[in-house]
C-alpha positions as CSV (number, residue, x, y, z in Angstrom):
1,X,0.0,0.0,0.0
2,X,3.0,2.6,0.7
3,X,4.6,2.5,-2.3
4,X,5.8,5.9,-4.6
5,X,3.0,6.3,-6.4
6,X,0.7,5.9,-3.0
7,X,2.7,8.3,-1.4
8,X,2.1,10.7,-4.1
9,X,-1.3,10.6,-4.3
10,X,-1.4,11.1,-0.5
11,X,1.2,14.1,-0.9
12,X,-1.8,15.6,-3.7
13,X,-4.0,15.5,-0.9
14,X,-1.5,17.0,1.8
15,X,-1.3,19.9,-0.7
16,X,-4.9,20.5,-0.8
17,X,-4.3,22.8,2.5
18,X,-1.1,24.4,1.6
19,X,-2.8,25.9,-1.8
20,X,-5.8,27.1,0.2
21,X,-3.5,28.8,2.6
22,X,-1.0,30.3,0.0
23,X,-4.2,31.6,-2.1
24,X,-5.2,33.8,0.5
25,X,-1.7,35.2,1.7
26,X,-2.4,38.8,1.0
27,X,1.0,38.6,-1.0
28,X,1.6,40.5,-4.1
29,X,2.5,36.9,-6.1
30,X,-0.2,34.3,-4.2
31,X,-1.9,33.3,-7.6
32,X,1.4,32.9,-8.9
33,X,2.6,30.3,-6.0
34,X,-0.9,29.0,-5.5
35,X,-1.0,28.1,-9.3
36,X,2.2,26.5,-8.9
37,X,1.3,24.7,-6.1
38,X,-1.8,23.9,-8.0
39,X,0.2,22.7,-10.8
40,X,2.5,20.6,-8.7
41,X,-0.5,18.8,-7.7
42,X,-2.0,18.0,-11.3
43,X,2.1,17.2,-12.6
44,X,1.7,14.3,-9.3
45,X,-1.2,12.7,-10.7
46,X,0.7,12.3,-13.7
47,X,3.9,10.9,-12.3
48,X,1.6,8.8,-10.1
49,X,-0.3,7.1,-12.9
50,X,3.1,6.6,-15.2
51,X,5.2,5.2,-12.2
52,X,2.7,2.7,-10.7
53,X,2.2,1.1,-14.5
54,X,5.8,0.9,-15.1
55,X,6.7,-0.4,-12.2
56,X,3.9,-2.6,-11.6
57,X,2.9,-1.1,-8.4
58,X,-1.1,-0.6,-9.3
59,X,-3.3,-0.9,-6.1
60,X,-6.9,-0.8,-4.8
61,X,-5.8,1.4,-2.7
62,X,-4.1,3.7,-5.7
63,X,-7.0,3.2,-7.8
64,X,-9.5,4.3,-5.7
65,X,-7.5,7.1,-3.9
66,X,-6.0,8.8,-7.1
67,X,-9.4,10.3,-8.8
68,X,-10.3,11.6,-4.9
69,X,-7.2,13.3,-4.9
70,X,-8.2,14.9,-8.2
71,X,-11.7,15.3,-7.7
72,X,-10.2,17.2,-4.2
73,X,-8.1,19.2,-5.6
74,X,-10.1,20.4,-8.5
75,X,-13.3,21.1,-6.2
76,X,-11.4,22.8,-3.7
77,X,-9.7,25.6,-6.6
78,X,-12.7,26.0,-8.7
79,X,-14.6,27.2,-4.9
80,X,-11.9,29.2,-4.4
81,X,-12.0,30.5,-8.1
82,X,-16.0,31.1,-7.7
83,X,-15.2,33.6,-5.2
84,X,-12.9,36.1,-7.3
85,X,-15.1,35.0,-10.4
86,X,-18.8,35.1,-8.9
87,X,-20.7,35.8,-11.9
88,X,-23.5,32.9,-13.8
89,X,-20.9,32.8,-16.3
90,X,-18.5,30.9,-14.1
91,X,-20.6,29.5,-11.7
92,X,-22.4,27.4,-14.6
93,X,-19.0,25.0,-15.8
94,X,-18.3,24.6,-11.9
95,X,-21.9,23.2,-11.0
96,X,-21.0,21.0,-14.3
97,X,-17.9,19.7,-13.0
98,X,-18.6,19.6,-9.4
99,X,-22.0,17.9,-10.4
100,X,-20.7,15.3,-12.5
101,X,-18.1,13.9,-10.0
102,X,-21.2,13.1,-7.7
103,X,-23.2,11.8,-10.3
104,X,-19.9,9.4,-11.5
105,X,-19.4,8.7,-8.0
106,X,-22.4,7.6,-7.4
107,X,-22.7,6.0,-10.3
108,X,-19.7,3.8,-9.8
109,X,-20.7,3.1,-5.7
110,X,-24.2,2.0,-7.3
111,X,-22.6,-0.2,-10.2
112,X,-20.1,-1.9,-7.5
113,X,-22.7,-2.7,-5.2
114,X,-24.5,-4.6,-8.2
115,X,-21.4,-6.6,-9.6
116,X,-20.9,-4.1,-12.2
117,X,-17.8,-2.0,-11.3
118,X,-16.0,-2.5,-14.7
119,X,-18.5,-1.5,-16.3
120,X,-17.6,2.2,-15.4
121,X,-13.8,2.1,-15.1
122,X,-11.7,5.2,-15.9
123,X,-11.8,5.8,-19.7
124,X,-9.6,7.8,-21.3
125,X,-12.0,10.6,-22.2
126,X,-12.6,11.1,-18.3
127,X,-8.4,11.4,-18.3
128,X,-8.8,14.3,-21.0
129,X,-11.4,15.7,-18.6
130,X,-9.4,15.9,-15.6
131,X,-6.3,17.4,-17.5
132,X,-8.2,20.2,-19.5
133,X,-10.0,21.2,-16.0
134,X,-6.1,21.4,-14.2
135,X,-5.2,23.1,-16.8
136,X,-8.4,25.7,-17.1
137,X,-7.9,25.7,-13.4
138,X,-4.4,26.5,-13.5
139,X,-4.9,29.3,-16.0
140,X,-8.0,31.3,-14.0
141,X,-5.4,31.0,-10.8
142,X,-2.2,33.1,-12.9
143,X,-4.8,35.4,-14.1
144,X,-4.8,38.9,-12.5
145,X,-7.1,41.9,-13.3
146,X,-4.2,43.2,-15.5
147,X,-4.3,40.0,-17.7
148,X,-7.3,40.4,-18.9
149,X,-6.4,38.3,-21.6
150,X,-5.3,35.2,-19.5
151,X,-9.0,35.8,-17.7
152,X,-10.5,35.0,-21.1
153,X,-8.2,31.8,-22.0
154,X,-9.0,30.0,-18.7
155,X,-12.9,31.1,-19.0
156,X,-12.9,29.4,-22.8
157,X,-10.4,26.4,-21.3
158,X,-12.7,26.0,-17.8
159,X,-16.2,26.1,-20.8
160,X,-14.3,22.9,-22.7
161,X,-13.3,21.2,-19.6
162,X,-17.3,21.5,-18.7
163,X,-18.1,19.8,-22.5
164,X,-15.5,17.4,-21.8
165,X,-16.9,16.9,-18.2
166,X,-20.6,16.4,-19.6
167,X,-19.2,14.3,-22.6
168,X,-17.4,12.1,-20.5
169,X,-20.5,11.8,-17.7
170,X,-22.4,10.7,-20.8
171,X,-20.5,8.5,-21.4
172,X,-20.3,6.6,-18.2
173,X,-24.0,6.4,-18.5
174,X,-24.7,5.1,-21.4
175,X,-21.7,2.3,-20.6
176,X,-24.0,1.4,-17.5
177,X,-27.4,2.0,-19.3
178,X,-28.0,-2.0,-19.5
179,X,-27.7,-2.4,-15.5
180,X,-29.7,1.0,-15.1
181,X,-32.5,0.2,-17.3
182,X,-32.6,-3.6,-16.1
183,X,-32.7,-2.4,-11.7
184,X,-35.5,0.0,-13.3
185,X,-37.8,-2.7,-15.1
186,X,-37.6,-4.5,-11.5
């Protein structure tokens, strides 16, 4: 259970705190070292993934741990992100993504419970997913009033992340659509 990868996934989660604390440092460069932080975290769930394949060290623990630690990570910015950017606008792609994790989580617990979990394994359009939302995430935490330009990159980049969430959700449903249908004719 303690192996590298493990251990990085747990240090994701450790970080969670850290980038909460260094985003509200009334310092002149906090979205610049919360960003980083931020984006230490996302380059983690990389090096995770890669190392625990190549060196055979996939768990259950791993696999269940590693999309919380994202899932974590992501919620906690984009809350922090909907206070500096509290308009419908933004607050529509974060009920999205925040939505869809329950739903999928749900989802999976409910599948699992009925002998179905592989039928909703990780694909590898819910990967895309969680990159494009680190990414619009990391964006929309460099941007500063004086960037106005960087504002309107992460607000396209957080909109495709949504798509990509929503795509992805759909996805997962319709993979699980025989079992849901089936418990519903019951």
């Amino acid at each position: 259970m303690w192996n590298l990868p493990n251990i990085l996934t747990l240090l994701r989660i450790l970080l969670i705190p850290v980038f909460i604390v260094v985003y509200y440092l009334p310092w002149e460069w906090h979205h610049i070292a919360s960003a980083a932080i931020f984006g230490a975290a996302a380059l983690t769930d990389w090096v995770d993934g890669y190392l625990a394949r190549r060196f055979n060290q996939v768990t259950a623990f791993g696999a269940f741990l590693d999309p919380v630690a994202d899932k974590l990570i992501v919620a906690a910015a984009l809350l922090l992100l909907l206070e500096v950017y509290s308009t419908p606008w933004f607050a529509l792609p974060v009920i999205v993504i925040i939505g869809r994790e329950l739903v999928i989580s749900a989802l999976r617990e409910w599948m699992a419970g009925l002998g179905y979990r592989d039928s909703v394994a990780v694909s590898v359009i819910g990967k895309v997913k969680t990159w494009a939302q680190m990414i619009a995430v990391a964006l929309l935490l460099l941007a500063t009033p004086e960037r106005e330009w960087l504002i309107t990159v992460g607000f396209c980049a957080i909109y495709v992340a949504a798509l990509l969430t929503l795509w992805s959700m759909l996805l997962y449903l319709k993979q699980a659509w025989p079992q849901l249908s089936a418990e519903a004719d019951k």
